[in-house]
N, C-alpha and C positions, 0 to 999 in steps of 0.2 A: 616577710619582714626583713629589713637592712637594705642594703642599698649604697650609694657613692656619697664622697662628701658633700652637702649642696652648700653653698657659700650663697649668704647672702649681702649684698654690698649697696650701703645707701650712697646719695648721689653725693659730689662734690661738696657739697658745702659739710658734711659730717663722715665726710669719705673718714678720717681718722677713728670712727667710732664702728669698725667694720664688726659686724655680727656675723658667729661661726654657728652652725646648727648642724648637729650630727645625727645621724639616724641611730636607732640602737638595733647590735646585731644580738637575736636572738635564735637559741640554736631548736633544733627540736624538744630536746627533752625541755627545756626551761617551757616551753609553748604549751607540753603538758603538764606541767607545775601549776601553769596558771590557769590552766583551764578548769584544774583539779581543784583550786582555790588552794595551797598549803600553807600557802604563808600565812591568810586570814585563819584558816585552822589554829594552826600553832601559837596565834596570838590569842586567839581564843582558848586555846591551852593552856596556856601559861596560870601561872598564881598570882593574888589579887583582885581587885574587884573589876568588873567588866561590864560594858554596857551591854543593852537590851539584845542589840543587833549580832556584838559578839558571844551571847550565849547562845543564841540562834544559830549560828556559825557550827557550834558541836556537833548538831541533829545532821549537818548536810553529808556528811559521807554514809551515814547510815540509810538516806533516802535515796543517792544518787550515786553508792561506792559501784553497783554494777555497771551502772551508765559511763561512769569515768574507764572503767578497765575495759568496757570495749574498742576492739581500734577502729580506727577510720575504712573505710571499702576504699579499695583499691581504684587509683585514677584509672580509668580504661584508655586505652591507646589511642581508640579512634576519637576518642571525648560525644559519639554520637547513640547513647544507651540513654533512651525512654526512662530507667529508673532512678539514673542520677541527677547532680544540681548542672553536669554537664551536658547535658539536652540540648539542640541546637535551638534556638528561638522559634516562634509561628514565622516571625517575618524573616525576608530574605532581600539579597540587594536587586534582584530582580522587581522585587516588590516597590520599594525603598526607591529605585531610580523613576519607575512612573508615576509615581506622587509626584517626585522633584520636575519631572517635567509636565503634570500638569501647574505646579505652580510657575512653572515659568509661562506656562500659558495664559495663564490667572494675571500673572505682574504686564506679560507685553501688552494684554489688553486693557490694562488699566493706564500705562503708561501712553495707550495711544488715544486717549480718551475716549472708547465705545461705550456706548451707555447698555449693548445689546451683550447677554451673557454670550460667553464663547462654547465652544464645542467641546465635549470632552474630549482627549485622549482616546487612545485606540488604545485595547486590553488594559482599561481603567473599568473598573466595577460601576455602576450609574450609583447607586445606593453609595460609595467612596466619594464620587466627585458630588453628588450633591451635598452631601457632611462637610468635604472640603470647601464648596461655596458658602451655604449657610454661614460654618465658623468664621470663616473671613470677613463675611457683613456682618455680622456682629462685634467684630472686634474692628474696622470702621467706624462703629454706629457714633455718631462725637458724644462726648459725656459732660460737656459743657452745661452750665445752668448759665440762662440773662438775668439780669435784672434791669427794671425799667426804672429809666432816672428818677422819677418822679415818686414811684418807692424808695430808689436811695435816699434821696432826699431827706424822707419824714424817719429813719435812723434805724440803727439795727434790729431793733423791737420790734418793727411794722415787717422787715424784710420776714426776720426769722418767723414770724405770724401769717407771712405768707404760704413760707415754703411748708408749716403744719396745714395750712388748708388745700396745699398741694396735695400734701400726702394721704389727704381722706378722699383725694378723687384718681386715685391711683387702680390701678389692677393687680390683684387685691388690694382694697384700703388700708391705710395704714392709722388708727387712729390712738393718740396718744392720750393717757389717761391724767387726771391732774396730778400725781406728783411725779412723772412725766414733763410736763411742760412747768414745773415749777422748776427740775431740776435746767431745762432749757433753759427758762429766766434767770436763775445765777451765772451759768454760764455768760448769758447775752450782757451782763447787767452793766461789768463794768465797761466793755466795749459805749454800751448805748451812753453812761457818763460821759466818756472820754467825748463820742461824737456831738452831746450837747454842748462841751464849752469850746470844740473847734472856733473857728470866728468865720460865721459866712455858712454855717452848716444849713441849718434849717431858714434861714432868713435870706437865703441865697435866692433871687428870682429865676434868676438862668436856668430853668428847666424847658426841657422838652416834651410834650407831651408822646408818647409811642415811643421812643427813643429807650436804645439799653445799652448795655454798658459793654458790649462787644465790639461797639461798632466805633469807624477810627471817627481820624477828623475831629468838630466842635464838641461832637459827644464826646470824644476820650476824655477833651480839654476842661468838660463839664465834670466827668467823672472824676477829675484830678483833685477836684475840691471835697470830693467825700472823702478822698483816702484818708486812712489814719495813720500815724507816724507808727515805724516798725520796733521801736524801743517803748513803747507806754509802761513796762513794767506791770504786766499784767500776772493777779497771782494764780500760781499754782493749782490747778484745780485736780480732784480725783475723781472720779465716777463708780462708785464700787456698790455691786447688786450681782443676784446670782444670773446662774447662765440662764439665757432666751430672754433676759426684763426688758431688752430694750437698749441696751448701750452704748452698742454698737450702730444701729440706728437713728440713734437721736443724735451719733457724732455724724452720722453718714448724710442724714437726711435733711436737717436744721441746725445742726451747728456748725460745720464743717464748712458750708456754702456760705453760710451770714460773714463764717470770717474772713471765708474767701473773696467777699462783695466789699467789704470797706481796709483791706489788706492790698497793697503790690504784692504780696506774694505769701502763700502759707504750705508748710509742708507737713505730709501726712509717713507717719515709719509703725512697722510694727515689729518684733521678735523674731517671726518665722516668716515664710513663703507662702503659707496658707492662709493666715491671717491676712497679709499684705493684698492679694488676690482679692478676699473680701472685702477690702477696706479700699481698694483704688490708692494702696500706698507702695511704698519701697521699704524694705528693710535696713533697721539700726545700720547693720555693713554695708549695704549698700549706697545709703544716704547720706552716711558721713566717708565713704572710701574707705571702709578699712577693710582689709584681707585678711584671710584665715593664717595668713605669717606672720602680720601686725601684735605688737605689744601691745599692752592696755596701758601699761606703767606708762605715770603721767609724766618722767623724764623722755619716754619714746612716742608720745604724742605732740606732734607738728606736724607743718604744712611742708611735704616736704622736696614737691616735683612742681612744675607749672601747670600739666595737666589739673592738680590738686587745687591748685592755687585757683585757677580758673574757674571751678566749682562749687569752693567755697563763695566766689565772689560772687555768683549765678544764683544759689541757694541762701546759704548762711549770713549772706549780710543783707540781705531783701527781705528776708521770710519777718512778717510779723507777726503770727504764731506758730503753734507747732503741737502736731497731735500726736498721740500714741495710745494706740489698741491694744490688749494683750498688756496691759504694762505688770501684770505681777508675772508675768513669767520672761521679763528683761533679766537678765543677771546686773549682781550690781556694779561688776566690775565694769559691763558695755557700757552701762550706765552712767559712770563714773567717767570712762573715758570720750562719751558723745559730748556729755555737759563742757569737759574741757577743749574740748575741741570747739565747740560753737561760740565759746568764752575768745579764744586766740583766735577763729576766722574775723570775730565781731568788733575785737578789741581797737581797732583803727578810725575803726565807722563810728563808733557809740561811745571812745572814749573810755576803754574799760580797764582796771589795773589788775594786773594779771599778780602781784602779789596777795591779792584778796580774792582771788575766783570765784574760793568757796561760799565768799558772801553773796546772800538773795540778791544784790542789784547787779552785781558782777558775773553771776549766771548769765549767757549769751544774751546778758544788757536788759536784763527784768523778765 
């Protein structure tokens, strides 16, 4: 613990508003204060009434006072002892360097376009280099869904009804029980509104038969006409059911794609890395930029480099919806600070007054 001062200094335009951040020096004994818990002790001590948590607080030195007074085992010199947390790893850079050079083998052969796998490595394990190929093609594999014009066409309702018949001819089947696809259809519903009073939606002739919506050229030009505008003002929805019903699925499988088929663009965030992973998202911090040194407080939220700017303009002014997995374990303050954030990337595009943020239209424009 402690350390040098880090300064940190925003750019030019708020250079006057430099922010100092100090590390705190904390000496030994204070390191076993806290380990020891005293402080909570003695608050728990004290006279007066106390909650649940601090009467629970008294019991702890009586179950753990022996555990507290033992001291720590000595660092050993060479840091190479089998019974410490300083044990040297299984791997080594011996090891570590002929990965890295079969993946250089992996990358020139892909860069030279051979369609014929390469050779492994010499004192690479077979069983290593075929785990290394596998992973790779699979993480390749494109994760793109089409859609065929001519389903666009007939509106969100028919797409989203596709992709559930999709999923009953899957490996394993996936099939959705009715209030299930009841909770799909609120979801779809008001998209499918919005797409009937377009002008030119469903009355449109200009279809292609076999045609999808990936492909460029007349087809994009066709597809132009299904999109939906990125402000509709669509409300609020929440999804809430216990763990394994299905929620994460039914955003994965059929709702996620429908909105991605009548959107320029939709973005998917969750809370953590793990979730994100499952969901084919990015996370809260990563989606809107913000760093583990970033404030939340909404005077220290803005846009405030070019890189920044760049991003918002790529994501946050395109996306016409936006999903989140995991949402009861967002904190409210990330929460608080994404919403204003997508409000001032959007406010230029959609016309939004930023004195009223906090109102439902003024959220990042409905």
């Amino acid at each position: 613990m402690g350390g040098d001062q880090d300064d940190d200094v925003e750019d030019e335009e708020y250079s006057s508003e430099m922010t100092v951040r100090s590390k705190v020096h904390v000496d030994l004994n204070r390191c076993r204060e806290m380990l020891a818990r005293k402080d909570e002790i003695e608050c728990a001590s004290g006279s007066g009434r106390h909650q649940e948590m601090e009467t629970q607080m008294k019991k702890y030195p009586n179950f753990l006072r022996s555990i507290n007074n033992e001291l720590l085992p000595a660092i050993p010199r060479n840091k190479i002892t089998s019974t410490t947390c300083f044990a040297q790893a299984p791997h080594n850079a011996d090891l570590a360097s002929k990965h890295q050079q079969a993946m250089k083998i992996i990358i020139n052969n892909r860069l030279g376009g051979d369609t014929i796998a390469p050779d492994a490595p010499k004192d690479l394990h077979s069983t290593a280099w075929s785990a290394l190929l596998h992973r790779n093609a699979l993480r390749d594999t494109p994760k793109c869904q089409s859609v065929e014009i001519d389903d666009m066409a007939r509106g969100p309702g028919h797409v989203a009804w596709k992709f559930i018949q999709a999923c009953r001819e899957e490996d394993p089947p996936i099939a959705f029980n009715d209030e299930q696809i009841d909770c799909i259809a609120l979801q779809i519903w008001d998209i499918e509104q919005a797409f009937q009073k377009q002008l030119g939606s469903v009355s449109s002739p200009a279809v292609l038969p076999g045609a999808h919506t990936l492909a460029g050229g007349q087809t994009q030009a066709i597809r132009a006409k299904y999109v939906l505008p990125n402000d509709l003002g669509l409300p609020r929805a929440l999804i809430v059911g216990g763990g394994g019903c299905g929620k994460t699925t039914m955003l994965e499988k059929v709702i996620c794609p429908t909105y991605e088929t009548f959107f320029e663009l939709t973005a998917r965030a969750t809370p953590s890395n793990k979730s994100a992973r499952l969901f084919n998202a990015k996370t809260v911090h990563s989606l809107n930029g913000f760093r583990p040194s970033d404030s939340l407080r909404t005077v220290n939220i803005r846009i405030r480099t070019d890189t920044m700017r760049k991003r918002t303009r790529a994501v946050h002014e395109r996306c016409g919806a936006l999903f989140l997995d995991e949402y009861g374990q967002l904190p409210t303050t990330l929460w608080h600070g994404a919403c204003l954030l997508w409000t001032i990337a959007r406010q230029g595009r959609y016309n939004l007054k930023m004195d009223n943020y906090h109102r439902p239209r003024e959220i990042r424009a409905g």
